[in-house]
Every structure is written in structure tokens, then in C-alpha cells.
LOLO-605940 format. One record per residue (C-alpha): residue number from 1; residue in one letter; x, y, z. Coordinates in Angstrom, 3 decimals, padded with zeros to 6 digits. Layout:
REM LOLO-605940
<dokol NUM 'a' <X Y Z>>;
...
REM end
This chain:
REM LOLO-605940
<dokol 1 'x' <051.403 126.050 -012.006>>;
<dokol 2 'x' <048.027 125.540 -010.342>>;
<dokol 3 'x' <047.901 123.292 -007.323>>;
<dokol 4 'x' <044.494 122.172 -005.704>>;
<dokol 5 'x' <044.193 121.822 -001.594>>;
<dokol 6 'x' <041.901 119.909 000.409>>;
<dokol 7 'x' <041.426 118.455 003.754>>;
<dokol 8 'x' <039.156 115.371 004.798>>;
<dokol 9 'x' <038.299 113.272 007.306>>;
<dokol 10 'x' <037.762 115.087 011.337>>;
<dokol 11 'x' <038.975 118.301 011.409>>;
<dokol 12 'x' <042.045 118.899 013.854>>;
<dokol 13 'x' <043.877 122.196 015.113>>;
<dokol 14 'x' <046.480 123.214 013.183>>;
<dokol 15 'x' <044.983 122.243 009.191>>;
<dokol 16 'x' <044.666 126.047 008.742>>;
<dokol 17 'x' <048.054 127.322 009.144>>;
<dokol 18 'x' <048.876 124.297 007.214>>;
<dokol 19 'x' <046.436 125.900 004.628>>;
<dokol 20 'x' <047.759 129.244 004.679>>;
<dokol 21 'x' <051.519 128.191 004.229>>;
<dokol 22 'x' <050.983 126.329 001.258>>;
<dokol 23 'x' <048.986 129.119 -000.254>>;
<dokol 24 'x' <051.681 131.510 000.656>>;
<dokol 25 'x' <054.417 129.255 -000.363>>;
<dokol 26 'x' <052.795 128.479 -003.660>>;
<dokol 27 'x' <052.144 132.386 -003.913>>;
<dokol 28 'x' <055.705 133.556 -003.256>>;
<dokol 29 'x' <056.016 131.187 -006.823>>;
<dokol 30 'x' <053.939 132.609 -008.486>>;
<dokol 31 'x' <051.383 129.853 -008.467>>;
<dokol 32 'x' <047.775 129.876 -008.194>>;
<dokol 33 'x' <045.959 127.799 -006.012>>;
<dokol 34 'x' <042.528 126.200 -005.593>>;
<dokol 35 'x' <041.042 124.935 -002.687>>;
<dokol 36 'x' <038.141 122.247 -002.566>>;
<dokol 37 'x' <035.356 122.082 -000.194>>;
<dokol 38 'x' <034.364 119.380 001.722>>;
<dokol 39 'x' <037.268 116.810 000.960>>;
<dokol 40 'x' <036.695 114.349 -001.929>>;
<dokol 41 'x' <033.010 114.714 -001.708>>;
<dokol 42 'x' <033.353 118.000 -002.671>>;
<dokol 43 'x' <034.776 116.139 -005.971>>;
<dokol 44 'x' <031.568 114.456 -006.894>>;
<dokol 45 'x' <029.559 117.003 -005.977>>;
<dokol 46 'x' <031.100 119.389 -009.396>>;
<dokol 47 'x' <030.155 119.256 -012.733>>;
<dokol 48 'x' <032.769 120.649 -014.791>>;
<dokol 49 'x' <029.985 122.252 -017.394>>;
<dokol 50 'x' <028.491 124.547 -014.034>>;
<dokol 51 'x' <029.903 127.341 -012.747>>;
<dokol 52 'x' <027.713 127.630 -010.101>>;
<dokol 53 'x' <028.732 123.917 -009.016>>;
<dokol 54 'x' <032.869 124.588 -009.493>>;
<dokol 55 'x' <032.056 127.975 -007.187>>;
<dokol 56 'x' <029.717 125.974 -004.549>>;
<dokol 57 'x' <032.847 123.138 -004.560>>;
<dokol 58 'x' <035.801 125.138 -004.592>>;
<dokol 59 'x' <037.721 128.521 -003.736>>;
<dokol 60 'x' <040.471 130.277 -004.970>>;
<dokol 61 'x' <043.102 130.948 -002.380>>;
<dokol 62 'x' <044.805 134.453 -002.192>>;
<dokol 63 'x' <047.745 135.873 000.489>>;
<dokol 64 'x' <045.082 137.905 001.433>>;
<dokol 65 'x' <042.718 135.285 001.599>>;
<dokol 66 'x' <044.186 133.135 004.351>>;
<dokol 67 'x' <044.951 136.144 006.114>>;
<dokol 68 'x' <044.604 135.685 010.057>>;
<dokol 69 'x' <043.243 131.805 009.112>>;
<dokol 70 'x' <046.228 130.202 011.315>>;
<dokol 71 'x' <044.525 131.575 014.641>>;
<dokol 72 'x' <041.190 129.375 013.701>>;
<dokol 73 'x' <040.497 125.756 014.621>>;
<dokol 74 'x' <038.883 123.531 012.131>>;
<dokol 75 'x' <039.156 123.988 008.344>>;
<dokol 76 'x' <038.054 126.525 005.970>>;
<dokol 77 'x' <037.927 124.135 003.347>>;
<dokol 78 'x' <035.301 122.398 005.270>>;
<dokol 79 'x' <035.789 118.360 005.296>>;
<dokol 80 'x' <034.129 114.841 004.637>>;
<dokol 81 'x' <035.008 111.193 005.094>>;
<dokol 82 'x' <034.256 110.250 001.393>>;
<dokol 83 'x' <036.645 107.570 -000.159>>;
<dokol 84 'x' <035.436 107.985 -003.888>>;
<dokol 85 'x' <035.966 104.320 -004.452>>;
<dokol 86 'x' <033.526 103.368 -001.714>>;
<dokol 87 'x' <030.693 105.553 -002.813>>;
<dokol 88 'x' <026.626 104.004 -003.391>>;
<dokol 89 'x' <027.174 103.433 -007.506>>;
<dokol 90 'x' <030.286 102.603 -007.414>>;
<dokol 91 'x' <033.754 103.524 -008.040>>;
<dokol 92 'x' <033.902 107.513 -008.712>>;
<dokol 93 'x' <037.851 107.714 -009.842>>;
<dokol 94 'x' <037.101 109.330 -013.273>>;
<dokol 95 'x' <034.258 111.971 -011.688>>;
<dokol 96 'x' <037.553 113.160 -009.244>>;
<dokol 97 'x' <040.537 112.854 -012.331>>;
<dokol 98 'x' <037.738 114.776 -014.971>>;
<dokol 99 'x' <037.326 117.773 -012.238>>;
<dokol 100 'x' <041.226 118.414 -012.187>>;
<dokol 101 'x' <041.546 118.335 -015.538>>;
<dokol 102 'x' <038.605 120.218 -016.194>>;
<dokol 103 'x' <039.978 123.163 -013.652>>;
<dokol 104 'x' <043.613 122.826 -015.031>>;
<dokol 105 'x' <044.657 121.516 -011.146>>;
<dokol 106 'x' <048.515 120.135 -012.069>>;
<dokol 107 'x' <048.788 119.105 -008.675>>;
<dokol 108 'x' <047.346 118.526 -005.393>>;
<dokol 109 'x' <048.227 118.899 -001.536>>;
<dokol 110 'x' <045.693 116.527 000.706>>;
<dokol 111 'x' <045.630 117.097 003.567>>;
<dokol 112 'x' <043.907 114.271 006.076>>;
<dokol 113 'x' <044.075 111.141 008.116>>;
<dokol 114 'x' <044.140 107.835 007.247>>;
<dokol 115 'x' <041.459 107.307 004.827>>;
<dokol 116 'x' <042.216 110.710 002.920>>;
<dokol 117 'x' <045.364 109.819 002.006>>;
<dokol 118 'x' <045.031 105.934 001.048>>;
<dokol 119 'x' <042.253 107.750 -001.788>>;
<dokol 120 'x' <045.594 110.240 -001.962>>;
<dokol 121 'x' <048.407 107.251 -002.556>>;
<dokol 122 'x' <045.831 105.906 -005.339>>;
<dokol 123 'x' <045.226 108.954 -006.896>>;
<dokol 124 'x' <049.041 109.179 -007.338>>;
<dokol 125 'x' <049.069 105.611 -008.924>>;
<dokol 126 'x' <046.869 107.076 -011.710>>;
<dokol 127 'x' <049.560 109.873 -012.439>>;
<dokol 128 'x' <048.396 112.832 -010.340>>;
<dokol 129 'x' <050.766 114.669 -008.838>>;
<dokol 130 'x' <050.135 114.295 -005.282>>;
<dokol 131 'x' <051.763 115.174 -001.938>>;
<dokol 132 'x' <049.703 114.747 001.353>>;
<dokol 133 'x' <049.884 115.644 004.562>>;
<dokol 134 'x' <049.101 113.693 007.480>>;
<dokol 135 'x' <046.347 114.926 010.320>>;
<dokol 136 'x' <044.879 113.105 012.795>>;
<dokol 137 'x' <044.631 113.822 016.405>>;
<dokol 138 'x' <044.992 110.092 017.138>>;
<dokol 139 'x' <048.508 110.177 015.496>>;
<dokol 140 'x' <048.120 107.021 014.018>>;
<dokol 141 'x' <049.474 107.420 010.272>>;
<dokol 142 'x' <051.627 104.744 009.689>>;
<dokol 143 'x' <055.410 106.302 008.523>>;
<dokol 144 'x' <055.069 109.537 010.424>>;
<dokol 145 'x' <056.257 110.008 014.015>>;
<dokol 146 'x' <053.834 112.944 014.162>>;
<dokol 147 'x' <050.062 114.185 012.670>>;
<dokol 148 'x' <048.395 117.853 012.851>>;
<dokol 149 'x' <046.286 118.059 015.523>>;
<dokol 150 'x' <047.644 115.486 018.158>>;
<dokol 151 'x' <049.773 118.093 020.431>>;
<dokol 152 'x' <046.112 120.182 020.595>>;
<dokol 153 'x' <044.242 117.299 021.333>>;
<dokol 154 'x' <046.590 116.325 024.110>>;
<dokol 155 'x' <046.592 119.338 025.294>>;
<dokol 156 'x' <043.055 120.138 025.747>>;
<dokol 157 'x' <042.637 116.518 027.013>>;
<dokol 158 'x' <045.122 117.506 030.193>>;
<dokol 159 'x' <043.011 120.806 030.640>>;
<dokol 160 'x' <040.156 118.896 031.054>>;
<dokol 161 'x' <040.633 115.908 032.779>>;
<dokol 162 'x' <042.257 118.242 035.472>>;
<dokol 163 'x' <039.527 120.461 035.878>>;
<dokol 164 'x' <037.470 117.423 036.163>>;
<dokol 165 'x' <039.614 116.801 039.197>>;
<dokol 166 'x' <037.270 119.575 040.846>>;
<dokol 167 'x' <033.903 117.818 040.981>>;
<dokol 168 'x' <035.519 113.808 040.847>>;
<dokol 169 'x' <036.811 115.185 044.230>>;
<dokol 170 'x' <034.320 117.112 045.631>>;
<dokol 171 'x' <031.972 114.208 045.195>>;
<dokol 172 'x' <034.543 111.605 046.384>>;
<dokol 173 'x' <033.931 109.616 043.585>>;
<dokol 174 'x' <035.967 107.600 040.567>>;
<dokol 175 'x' <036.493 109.373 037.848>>;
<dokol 176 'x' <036.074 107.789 033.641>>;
<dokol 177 'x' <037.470 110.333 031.040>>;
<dokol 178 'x' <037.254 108.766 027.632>>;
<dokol 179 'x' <039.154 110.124 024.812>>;
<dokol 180 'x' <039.330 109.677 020.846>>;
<dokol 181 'x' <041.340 106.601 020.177>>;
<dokol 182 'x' <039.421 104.049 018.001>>;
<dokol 183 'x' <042.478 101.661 017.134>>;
<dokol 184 'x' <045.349 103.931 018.852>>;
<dokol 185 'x' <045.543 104.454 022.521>>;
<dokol 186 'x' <048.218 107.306 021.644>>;
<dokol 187 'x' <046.700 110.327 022.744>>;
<dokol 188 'x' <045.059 108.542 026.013>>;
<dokol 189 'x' <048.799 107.443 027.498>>;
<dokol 190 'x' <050.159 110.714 026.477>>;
<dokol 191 'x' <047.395 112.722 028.341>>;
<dokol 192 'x' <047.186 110.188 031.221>>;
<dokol 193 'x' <050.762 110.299 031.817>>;
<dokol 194 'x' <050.746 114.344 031.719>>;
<dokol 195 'x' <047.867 114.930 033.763>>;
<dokol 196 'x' <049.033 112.421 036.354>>;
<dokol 197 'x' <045.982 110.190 036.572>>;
<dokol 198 'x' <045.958 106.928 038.637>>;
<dokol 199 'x' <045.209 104.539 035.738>>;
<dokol 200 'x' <045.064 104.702 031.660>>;
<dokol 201 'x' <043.195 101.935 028.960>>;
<dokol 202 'x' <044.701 101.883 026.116>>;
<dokol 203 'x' <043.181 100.480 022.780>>;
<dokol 204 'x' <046.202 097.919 022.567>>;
<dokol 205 'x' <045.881 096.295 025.780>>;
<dokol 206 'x' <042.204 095.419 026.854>>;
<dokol 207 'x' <041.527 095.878 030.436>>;
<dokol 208 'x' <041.131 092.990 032.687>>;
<dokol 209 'x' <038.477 094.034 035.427>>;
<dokol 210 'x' <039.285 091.397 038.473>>;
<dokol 211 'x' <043.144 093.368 038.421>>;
<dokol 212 'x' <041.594 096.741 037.144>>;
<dokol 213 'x' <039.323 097.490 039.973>>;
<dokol 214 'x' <041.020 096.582 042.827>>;
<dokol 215 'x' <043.545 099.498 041.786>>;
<dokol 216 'x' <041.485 101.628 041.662>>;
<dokol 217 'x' <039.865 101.097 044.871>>;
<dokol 218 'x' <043.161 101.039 046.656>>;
<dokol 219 'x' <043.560 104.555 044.422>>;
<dokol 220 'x' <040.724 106.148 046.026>>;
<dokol 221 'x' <041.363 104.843 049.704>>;
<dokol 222 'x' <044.957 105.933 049.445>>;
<dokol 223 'x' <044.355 109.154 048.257>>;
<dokol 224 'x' <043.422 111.834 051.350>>;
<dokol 225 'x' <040.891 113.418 048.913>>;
<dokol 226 'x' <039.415 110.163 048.703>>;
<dokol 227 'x' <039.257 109.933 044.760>>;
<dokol 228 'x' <040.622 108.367 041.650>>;
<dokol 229 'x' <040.799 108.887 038.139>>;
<dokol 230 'x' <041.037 106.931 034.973>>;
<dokol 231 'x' <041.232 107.600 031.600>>;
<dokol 232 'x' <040.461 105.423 028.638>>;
<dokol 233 'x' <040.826 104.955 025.108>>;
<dokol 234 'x' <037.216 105.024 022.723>>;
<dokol 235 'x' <038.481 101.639 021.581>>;
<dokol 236 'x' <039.638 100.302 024.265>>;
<dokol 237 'x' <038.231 096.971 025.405>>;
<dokol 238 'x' <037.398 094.918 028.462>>;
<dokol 239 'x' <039.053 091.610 028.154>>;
<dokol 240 'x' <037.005 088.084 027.673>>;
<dokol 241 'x' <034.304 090.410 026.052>>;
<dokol 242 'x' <033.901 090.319 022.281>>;
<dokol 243 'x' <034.287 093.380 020.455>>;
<dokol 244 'x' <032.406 094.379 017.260>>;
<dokol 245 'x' <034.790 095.541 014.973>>;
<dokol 246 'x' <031.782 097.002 012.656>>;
<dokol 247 'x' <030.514 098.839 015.223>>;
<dokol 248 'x' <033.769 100.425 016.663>>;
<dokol 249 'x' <034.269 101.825 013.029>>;
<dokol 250 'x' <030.770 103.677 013.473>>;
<dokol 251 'x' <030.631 107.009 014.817>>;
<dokol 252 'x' <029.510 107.408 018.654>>;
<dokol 253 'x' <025.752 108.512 017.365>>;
<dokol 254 'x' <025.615 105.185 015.569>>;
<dokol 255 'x' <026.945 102.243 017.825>>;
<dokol 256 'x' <024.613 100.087 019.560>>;
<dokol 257 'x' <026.079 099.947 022.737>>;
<dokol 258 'x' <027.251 101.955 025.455>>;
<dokol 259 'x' <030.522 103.476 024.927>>;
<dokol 260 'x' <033.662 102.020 026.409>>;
<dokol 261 'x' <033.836 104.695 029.534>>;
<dokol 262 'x' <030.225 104.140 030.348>>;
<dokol 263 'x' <030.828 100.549 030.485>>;
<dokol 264 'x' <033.244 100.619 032.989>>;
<dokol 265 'x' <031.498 103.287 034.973>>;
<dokol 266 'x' <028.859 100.390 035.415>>;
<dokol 267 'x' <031.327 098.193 036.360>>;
<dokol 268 'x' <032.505 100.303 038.885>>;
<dokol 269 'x' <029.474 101.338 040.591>>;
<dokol 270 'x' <028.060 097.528 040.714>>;
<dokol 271 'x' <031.549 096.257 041.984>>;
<dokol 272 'x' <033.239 098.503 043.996>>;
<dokol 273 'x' <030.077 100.599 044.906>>;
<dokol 274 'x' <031.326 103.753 044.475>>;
<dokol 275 'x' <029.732 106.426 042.788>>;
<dokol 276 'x' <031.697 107.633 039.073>>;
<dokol 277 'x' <031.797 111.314 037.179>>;
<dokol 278 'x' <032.106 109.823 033.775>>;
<dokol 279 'x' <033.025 112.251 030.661>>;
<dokol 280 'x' <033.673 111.834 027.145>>;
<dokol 281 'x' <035.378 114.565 025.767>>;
<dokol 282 'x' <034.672 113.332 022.217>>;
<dokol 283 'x' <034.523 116.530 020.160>>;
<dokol 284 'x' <036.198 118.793 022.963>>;
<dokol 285 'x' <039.763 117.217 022.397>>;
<dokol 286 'x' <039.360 118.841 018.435>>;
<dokol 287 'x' <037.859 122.064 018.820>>;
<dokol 288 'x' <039.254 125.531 019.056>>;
<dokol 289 'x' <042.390 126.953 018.163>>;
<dokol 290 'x' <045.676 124.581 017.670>>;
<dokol 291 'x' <048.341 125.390 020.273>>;
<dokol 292 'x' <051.481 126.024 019.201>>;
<dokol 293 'x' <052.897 122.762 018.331>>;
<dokol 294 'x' <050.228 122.664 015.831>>;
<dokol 295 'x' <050.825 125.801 014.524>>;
<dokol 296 'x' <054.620 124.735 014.179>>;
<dokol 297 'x' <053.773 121.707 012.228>>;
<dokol 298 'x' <051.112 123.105 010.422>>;
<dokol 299 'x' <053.654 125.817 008.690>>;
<dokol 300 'x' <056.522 123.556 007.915>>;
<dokol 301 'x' <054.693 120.841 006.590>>;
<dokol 302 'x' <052.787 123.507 004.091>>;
<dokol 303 'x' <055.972 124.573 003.266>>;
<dokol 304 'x' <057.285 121.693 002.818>>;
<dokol 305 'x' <054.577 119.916 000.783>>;
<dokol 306 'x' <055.130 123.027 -001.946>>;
<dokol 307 'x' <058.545 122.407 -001.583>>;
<dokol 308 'x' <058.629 119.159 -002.862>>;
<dokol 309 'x' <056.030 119.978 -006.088>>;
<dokol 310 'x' <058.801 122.895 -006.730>>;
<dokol 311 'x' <061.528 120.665 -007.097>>;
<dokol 312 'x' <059.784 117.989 -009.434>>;
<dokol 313 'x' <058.764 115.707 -006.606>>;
<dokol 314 'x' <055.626 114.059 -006.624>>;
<dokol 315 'x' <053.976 110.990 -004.989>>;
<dokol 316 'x' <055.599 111.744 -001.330>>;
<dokol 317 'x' <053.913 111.836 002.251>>;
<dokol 318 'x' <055.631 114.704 004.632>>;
<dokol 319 'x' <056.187 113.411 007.707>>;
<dokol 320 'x' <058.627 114.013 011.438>>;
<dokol 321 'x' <060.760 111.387 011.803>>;
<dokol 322 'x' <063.054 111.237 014.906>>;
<dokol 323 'x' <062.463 115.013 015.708>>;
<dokol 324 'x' <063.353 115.910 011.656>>;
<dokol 325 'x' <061.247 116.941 008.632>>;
<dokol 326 'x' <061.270 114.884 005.701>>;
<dokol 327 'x' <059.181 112.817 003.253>>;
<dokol 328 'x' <058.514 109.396 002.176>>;
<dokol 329 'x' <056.559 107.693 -000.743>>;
<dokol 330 'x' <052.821 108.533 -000.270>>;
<dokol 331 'x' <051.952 104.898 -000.062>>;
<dokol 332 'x' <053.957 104.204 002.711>>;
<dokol 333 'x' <050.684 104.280 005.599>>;
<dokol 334 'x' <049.473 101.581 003.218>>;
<dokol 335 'x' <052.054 098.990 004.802>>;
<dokol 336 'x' <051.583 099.019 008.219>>;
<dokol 337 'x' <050.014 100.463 010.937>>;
<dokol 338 'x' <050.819 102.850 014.114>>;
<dokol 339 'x' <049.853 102.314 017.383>>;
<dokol 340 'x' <051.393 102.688 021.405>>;
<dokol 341 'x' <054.590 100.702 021.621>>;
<dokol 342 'x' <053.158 098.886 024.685>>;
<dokol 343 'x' <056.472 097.175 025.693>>;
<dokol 344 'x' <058.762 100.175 025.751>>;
<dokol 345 'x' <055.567 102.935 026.912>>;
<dokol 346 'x' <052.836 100.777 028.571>>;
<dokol 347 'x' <052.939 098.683 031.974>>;
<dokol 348 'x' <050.613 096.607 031.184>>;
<dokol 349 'x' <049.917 095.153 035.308>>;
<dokol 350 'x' <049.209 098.479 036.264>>;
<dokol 351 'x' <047.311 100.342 033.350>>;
<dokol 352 'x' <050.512 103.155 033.580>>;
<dokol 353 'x' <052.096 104.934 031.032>>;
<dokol 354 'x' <056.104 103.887 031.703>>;
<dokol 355 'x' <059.131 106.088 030.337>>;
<dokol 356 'x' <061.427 102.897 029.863>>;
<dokol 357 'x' <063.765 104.999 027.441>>;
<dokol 358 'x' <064.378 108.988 027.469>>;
<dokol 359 'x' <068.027 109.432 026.330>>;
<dokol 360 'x' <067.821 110.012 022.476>>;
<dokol 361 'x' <064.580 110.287 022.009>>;
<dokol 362 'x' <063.189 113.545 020.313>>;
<dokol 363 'x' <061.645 115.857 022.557>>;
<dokol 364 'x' <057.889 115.780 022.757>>;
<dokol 365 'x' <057.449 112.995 020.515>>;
<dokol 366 'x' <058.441 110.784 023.686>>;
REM end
């Protein structure tokens, strides 16, 4: 059995262990494994006649190999955003099912975010063996409760928006910490809510200004430090303004406008007059090592993703459901999507996270 790996779209903490435990798992088999570089691009870019091409695109993976690879952030497989369907020439389906059966893949593990694995769920629809893995630090997979890379992201988030706290202070101003969070506002409650700010924007509730402000005026009088902090979603929105959905899917280097935190820095300085730190921690909330939840998650769903080939299953997502580890069919993200339940976890009058319901729920994952 030969089984192919590869991870796409952003990188996240925690795709490395996930890496190494399928390679070990598959190993412990007796299988061999391949891993391809830079996500499906990495596809298009072989030509199963060159070995020089199959060696630039892909790796074998060996126990020793992944050795020590779970302490390191990022991917080793490198990544890519490339749906081969989408691609300038058209659809590039055959290029991607000609590699594995040129390299003798029999299966293959994906690991990625949204747009990864709906290229994953139709790869499986043409007979590949596929099980993927969800990643994205935004959480927002549709038919998992959890994604690799979220806990990390949160995490760093509360480490910095509290050592913000140091110069917002000192300067007595209002403080704008944007997050990651193009159509979830996920990781910006969760880190709000931890790191005890005064106020949190969420992409699912827009942010009306005339009740907005004057909160967080009366959060910087009230406070004997005399300042306030905010946090807000990337894709978060001020309300009666129109939003460009084309542009929000662009990355920050290639929007038009001002992002959403500098936006209501400006707002704040020409209403309320007071002076703003504002930060985007963009890139910050991804890098370095994955704490240990990520680790956690990383291993098991590896393990589990082999697992499931071992046993004859194909065509499944892993996923945490209610605290457990199971699986579903891979198309599953396909119907529906995942965002903050904003009734049950958002107070929408006062921009606050809100723990309406604790009994029951698994631990971390609210």
C-alpha cells in the first residue's frame, strides 16, 4: 500500500505532527508513503516522464524522516491555494488522477481547509481513495467541531493582545486588534472572551457605530488606566456600509481598501477623539510552533485518517464532534457552512462574547 500526503491552503500549527503520525502509522503497516509539495499545485507542476520533476514535487516519507517534525510550525510539505478545477486553461482533473497513477499512490490523506478538501470530496467522486483532514485556524469546516491550528491561533492571539495591553495603556489610548476571520468570527470571540477585552466584532454581526462607540468611550473613562480594547474579526463589517464580497476573498496585499481594524481606528479618532494603537496580527496568529492542543489533534487525527484506509474505508472527513473522534463522508463541508452561533455565544447589544450554556458542553470546544 502506498498512500500520498499533502497539505494546502495557509499553513497552521499542528499539520506536522499530523504529518508525522500518518507516516508512522502507515509505517508501523508496512506502507510506504509519499508526500507532495506545495498542495495540488504541486500536482500540475509533475510530469510523470521526469524524474527530476516527481523529485522537485514530491518526497518520500521515512520514521526517520519526520523525526523531531511535530516541534515545527508550518508544513514540510510546503502548501498552495490551487483548486485544479479553477486553474488559467482550464479544468486540470486528469493532470492530478495521471500523477497518482503514474507514482502507484492507492490513496491519499489531504490535509487542508476549506478549499483543499472540496478539490478532496471531488477527487473521491472520481474513485480515489481519499480521507482528509480538516485545518484551518478559523475553524470554520462545516461537520467538524474542531480544525488544526485554531487552539494555536487562539492562543497566540491572547498573548498578544495582552501584551498590547502595555503600550494601549501607557498611551491612554483605544486599542483595535484585528484577527484572521474572513467569514467566521470564531477565533475573535474565543480570544476576546479569554483575554478579557472590553468589546469583540464578529464577522456575523456587523457593528453598528452610533451604539459601538459610545461603549467604548464609557470603557476607557471607567477604566482607572484610562484605556479600552477591542478586537475584531478581518471580515467583520460596519453596518449600513456595503461590503465587497470580491474583495474580502482577496488576500490583505490585494484589497483596495483599508482593512476592517483600520477603519474603525478612523472612526474612533474622528468621533470620540481619542488616539488608537491599532494591530493586525495577520500572520502572527499562524506562526511558530502549535501548542499542545494542536499537537493532540494533530496525532489522533493522523492516526486516525490511516486508520480508516486500513480498514477499507475511503471517502470520509475526520473530524471532533461533541469532545469525540470520529468521521463523516468527505463531502459533508459541501452542505453547509460553520460560523459563531451568535444567539447562544454572542450578545449582540454589547459586542460580548456570552456563555449562555456550559453544562454538557465539551471542554474547550465551548
Amino acid at each position: 500500500m502506498r498512500i500520498g500526503i499533502l497539505t494546502g491552503g495557509g499553513d497552521v500549527p499542528g499539520l506536522n505532527p499530523c504529518i508525522r503520525s500518518i507516516t508512522l502509522t502507515a509505517d508501523d503497516l508496512g506502507w510506504e508513503v509519499t508526500g507532495f509539495r506545495r498542495g495540488w499545485q504541486g500536482f500540475l507542476e509533475i510530469d510523470p516522464d521526469d524524474s527530476a520533476s516527481i523529485a522537485n514535487g514530491s518526497l518520500p516519507l521515512t520514521r526517520e524522516g519526520v523525526r523531531g517534525i511535530d516541534r515545527m510550525g508550518g508544513t514540510i510539505l510546503h502548501t498552495s491555494r490551487t483548486d485544479p478545477r479553477t486553474v488559467e486553461g482550464g479544468d486540470r482533473t486528469g493532470q492530478v488522477l495521471k500523477v497518482l497513477d503514474a507514482l502507484g499512490i492507492d490513496a491519499m490523506v489531504t490535509l487542508g481547509g476549506d478549499g483543499t478538501l472540496r478539490f478532496s470530496a471531488h477527487l473521491a467522486a472520481q474513485g480515489v481513495p481519499v480521507i482528509s483532514v480538516p485545518k484551518t485556524m478559523d475553524n470554520d469546516v462545516f461537520g467538524t467541531d474542531y480544525c488544526i491550528g485554531f487552539s494555536t491561533a487562539v492562543s497566540r492571539s491572547v498573548e498578544a493582545i495582552n501584551a498590547l495591553r502595555t503600550t494601549i495603556e501607557s498611551h491612554e489610548r483605544i486599542g483595535v486588534i484585528e484577527l484572521f476571520g474572513r467569514r467566521s468570527g470564531e477565533t475573535a470571540l474565543l480570544a476576546g472572551f479569554l483575554a478579557q477585552v472590553d468589546r469583540t466584532i464578529i464577522a456575523e454581526a456587523p457593528a453598528d457605530l452610533d451604539v459601538l462607540l459610545p461603549l467604548l468611550a464609557e470603557d476607557k473613562a471607567s477604566n482607572p488606566a484610562n484605556y479600552a480594547v477591542c478586537v475584531i474579526s478581518e471580515g467583520a463589517s460596519i453596518a449600513g456600509r456595503k461590503e465587497d464580497d470580491a474583495d474580502l476573498s482577496r488576500s490583505a496585499t490585494q484589497r483596495d481598501d483599508r482593512g476592517i481594524g483600520q477603519q474603525l481606528g478612523r472612526e474612533i479618532e474622528e468621533r470620540l477623539g481619542s488616539g488608537t494603537v491599532i494591530q493586525e496580527l495577520a500572520y502572527l496568529m499562524r506562526a511558530g510552533e502549535p501548542d499542545a492542543m494542536d499537537r493532540m489533534v494533530g496525532f489522533a487525527f493522523g492516526g486516525l485518517a490511516v486508520q480508516l484506509l486500513q480498514r477499507g474505508e475511503k471517502a470520509r472527513m475526520v473530524t471532533l464532534s461533541d469532545g469525540n473522534y470520529a468521521h463523516v463522508p468527505i463531502d459533508t463541508l459541501l452542505h453547509g457552512t460553520k460560523s459563531v452561533d451568535v444567539t447562544g455565544l454572542y450578545d449582540r447589544s454589547t459586542y460580548r462574547a456570552k456563555l449562555m450554556r456550559v453544562e454538557g458542553m465539551p471542554m474547550f470546544l465551548y
